[in-house]
C-alpha positions as CSV (number, residue, x, y, z in Angstrom):
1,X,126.0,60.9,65.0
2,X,122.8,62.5,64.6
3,X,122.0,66.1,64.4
4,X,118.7,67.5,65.4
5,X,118.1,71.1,63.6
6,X,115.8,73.3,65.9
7,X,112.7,74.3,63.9
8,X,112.0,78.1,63.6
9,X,108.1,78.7,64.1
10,X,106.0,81.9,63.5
11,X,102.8,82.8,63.1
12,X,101.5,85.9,61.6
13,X,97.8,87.9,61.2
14,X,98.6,89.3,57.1
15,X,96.0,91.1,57.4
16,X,95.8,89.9,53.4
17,X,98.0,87.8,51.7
18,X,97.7,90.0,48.8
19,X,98.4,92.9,50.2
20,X,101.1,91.2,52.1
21,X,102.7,88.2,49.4
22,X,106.1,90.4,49.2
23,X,106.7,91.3,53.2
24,X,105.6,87.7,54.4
25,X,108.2,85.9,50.9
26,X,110.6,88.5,52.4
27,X,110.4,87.7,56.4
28,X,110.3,84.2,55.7
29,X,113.5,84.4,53.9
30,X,115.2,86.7,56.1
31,X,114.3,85.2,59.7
32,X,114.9,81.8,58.2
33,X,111.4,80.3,59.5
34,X,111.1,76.8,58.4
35,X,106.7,77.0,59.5
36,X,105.2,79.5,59.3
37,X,101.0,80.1,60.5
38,X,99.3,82.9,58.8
39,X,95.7,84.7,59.3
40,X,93.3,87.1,57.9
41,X,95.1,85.8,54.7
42,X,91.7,87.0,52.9
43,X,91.5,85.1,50.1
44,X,89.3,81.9,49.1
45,X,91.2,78.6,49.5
46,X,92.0,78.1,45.4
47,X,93.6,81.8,45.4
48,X,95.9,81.3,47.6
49,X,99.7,81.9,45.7
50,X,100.6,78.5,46.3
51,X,103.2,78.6,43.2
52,X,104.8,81.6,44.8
53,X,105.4,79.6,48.4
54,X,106.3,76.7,46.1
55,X,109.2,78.9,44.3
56,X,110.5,80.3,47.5
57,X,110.8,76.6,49.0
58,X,107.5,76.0,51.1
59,X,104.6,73.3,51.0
60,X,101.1,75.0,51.6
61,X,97.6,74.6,52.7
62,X,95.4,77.2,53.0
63,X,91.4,77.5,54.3
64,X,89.3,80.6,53.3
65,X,85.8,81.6,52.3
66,X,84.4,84.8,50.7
67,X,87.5,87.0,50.9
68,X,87.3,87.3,54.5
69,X,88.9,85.5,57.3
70,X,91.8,82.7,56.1
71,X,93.9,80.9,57.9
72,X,96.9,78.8,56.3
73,X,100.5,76.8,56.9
74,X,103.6,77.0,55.1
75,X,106.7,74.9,55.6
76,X,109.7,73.7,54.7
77,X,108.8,70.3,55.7
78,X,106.2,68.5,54.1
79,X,102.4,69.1,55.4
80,X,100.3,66.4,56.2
81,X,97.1,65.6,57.9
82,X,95.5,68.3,57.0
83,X,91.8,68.9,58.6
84,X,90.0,72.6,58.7
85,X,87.8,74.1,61.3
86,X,87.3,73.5,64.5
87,X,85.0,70.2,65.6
88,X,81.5,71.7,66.9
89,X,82.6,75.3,66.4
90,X,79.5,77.6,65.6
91,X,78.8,79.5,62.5
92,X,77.0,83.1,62.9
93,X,74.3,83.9,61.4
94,X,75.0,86.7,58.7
95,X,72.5,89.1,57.8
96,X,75.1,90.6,55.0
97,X,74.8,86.8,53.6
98,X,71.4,86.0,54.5
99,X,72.1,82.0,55.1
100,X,73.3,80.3,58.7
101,X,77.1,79.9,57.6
102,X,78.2,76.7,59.6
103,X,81.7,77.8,59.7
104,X,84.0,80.5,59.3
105,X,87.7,79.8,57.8
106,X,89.1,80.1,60.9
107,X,91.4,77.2,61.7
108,X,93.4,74.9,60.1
109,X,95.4,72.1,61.3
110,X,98.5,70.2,60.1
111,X,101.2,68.1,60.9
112,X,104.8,69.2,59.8
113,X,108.2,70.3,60.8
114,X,107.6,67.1,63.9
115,X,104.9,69.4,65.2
116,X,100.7,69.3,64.9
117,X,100.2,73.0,64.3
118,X,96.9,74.8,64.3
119,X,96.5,78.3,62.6
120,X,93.4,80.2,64.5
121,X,92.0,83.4,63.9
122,X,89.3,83.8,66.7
123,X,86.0,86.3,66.2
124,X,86.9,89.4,66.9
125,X,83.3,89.5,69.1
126,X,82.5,93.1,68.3
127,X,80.8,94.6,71.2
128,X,80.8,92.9,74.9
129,X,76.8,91.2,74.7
130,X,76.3,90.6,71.3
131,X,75.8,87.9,69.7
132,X,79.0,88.4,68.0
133,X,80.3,88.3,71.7
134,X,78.5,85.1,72.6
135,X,79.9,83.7,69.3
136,X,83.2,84.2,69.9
137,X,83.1,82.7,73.5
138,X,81.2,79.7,72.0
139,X,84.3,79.2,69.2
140,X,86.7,79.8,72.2
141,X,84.7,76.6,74.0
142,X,84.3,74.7,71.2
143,X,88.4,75.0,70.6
144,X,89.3,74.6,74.3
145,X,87.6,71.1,74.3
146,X,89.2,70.2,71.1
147,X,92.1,70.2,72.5
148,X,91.1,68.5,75.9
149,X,90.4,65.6,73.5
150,X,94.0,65.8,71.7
151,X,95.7,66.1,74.8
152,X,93.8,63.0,76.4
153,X,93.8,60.7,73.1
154,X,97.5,61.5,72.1
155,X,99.9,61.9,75.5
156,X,102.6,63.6,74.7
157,X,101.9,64.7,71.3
158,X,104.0,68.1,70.3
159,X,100.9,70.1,69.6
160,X,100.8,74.2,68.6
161,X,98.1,76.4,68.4
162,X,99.4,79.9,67.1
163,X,97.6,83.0,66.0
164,X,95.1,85.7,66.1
165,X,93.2,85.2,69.2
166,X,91.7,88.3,69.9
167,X,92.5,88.7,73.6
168,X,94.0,90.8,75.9
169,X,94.5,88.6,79.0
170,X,95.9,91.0,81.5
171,X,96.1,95.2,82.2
172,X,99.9,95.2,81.0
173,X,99.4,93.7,77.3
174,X,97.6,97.0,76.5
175,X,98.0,100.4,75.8
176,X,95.6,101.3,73.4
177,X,92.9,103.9,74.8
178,X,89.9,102.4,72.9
179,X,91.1,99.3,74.6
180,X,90.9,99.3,78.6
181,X,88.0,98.4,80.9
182,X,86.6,95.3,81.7
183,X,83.7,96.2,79.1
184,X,86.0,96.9,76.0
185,X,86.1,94.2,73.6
186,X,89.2,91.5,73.9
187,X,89.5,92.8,77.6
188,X,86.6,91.4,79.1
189,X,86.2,88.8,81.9
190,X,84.9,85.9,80.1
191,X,87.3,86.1,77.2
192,X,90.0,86.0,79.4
193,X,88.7,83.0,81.6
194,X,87.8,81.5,78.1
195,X,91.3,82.1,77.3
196,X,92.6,80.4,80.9
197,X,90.6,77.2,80.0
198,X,92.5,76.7,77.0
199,X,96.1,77.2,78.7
200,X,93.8,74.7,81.4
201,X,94.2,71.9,79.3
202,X,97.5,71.8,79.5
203,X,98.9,74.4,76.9
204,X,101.4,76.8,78.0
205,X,102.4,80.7,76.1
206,X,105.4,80.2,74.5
207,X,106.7,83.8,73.6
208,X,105.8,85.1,77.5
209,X,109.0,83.5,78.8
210,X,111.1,85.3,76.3
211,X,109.1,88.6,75.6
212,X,107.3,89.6,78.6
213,X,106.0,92.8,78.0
214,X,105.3,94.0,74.4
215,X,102.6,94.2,71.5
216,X,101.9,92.2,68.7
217,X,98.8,94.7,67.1
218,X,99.0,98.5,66.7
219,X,95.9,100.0,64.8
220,X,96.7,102.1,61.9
221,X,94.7,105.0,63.1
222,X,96.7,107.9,65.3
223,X,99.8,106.9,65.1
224,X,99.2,104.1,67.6
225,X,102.4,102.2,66.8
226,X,104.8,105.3,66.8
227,X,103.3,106.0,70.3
228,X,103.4,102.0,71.1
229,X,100.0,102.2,72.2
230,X,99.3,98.9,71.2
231,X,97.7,95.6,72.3
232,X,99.0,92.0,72.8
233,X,96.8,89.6,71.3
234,X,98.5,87.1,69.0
235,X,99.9,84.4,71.0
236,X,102.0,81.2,70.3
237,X,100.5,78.4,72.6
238,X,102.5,74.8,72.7
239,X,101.6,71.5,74.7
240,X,104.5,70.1,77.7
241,X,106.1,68.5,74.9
242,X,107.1,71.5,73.0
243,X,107.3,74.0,76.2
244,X,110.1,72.0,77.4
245,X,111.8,72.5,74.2
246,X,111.1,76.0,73.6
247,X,115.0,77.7,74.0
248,X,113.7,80.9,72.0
249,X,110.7,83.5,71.4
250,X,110.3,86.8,70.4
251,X,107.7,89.2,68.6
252,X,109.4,90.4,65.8
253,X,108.3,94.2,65.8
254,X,110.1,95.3,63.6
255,X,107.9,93.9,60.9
256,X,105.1,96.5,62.0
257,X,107.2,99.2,60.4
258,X,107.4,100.4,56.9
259,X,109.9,98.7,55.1
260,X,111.7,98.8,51.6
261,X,108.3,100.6,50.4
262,X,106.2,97.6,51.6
263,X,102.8,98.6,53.9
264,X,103.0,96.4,57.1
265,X,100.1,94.3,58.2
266,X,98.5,96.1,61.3
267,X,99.9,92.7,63.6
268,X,103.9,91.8,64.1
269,X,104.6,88.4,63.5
270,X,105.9,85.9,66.1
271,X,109.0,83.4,65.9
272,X,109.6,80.5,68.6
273,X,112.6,78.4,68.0
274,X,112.3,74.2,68.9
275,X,114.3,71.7,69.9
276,X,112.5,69.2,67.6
277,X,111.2,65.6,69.6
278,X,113.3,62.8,69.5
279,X,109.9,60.7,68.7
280,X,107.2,60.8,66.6
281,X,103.6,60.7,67.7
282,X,101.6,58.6,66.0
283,X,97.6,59.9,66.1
284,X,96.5,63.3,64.8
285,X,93.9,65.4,65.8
């Protein structure tokens, strides 16, 4: 007889992995997550704590740049196929750096665990109009037909993207006053049709189900999480393949809060549990 083990998935913005190494060792311990997707990790790709993951019982891979940014993986499963960035994603042009940076460490992509898992942190956009704005909505474009292209060359394939993305994509996933009208950043019209084309090609949420109403980012400022005035905008997306075998999600508040001494990241982390395929797939994008 064979058992298949259901694979416990999260993904979680750090807001640095420095900062963070002990809570994030911790939750994956505690919450037994056998992958895990992490942003904002903050650190360049060679200072990533790979040999403390490796002691706790995780492979790694990690993508950053300049201390800012970083995205990674971690698993209990072996990580393979490992590619960074997002095909024909922009750069921004940064006046701090003075160069055109072609990309930002925002994406990277892996298989493991039986799934091909992506671990995005989307611009932020700044300010509805500027060309931070325009930049984030041409990263959202670039990623949405990215994964028209997966979808089309590799039916079938059990494909994740998890993370940051910076959206609110309807009235009831905020309650954050700096964070309402249609000209607030992350609420805004074309971030949130930017947003639909990507569940468009055939991606579905996979923590809505479970958890419909609730937050997954409280600002530190004025007591915004004591009052739960707080916005959803980390999300845990998943192709037909892995919808269909989604039995659990949940945002794991409880993270947000100060625990054991440990200063919480500013985001809650999210947990899906799998059925795992019976097959494998045999292209990666």
């Amino acid at each position: 007889m064979v058992y298949h083990l259901c694979v416990r998935v999260g993904t979680w913005n750090v807001n640095s992995i420095r900062a963070r190494l002990e809570r994030v060792l911790a939750w994956l311990k505690n919450e037994c997550i056998d992958v895990a997707a992490l942003q904002e990790t903050k650190v360049r790709t060679g200072d990533f704590p790979v040999d403390a993951f490796r002691d706790a019982g995780y492979y790694s891979e990690a993508h950053g740049l300049r201390g800012f940014e970083g995205v990674a993986i971690v698993s209990r499963f072996p990580i393979r196929r490992v590619t960074v960035n997002i095909p024909r994603a922009p750069g921004f042009l940064s006046d701090r750096w003075g160069t055109d940076i072609p990309q930002e460490a925002r994406a990277i992509s892996a298989t493991t665990g039986g799934i091909r898992l992506y671990s995005l942190y989307v611009p932020n956009g700044r300010e509805v109009g500027s060309p931070h704005f325009e930049y984030k909505l041409a990263w959202l474009k670039a990623l949405a037909s990215h994964v028209r292209t997966v979808l089309r060359r590799t039916p079938g394939i059990p494909l994740m993207l998890v993370g940051d993305f910076n959206i609110v994509t309807c009235e009831q996933d905020t309650a954050d006053p700096d964070f309402q009208l249609p000209n607030d950043i992350t609420c805004s019209g074309p971030e949130r049709e930017a947003f639909q084309a990507i569940l468009d090609t055939g991606m579905f949420d996979l923590i809505r189900p479970f958890a419909p109403i609730g937050f997954t980012s409280w600002s530190y400022q004025r007591q915004r999480f004591q009052n739960n005035q707080g916005l959803r905008i980390d999300f845990m997306l998943g192709s037909d393949s892995v919808q269909r075998r989604t039995i659990w999600g949940e945002i794991d508040r409880v993270q947000r809060r100060h625990l054991f001494g440990l200063t919480p990241s500013d985001h809650a982390p999210l947990v899906s549990v799998i059925d795992p395929p019976r097959r494998t797939f045999r292209r990666d994008d």
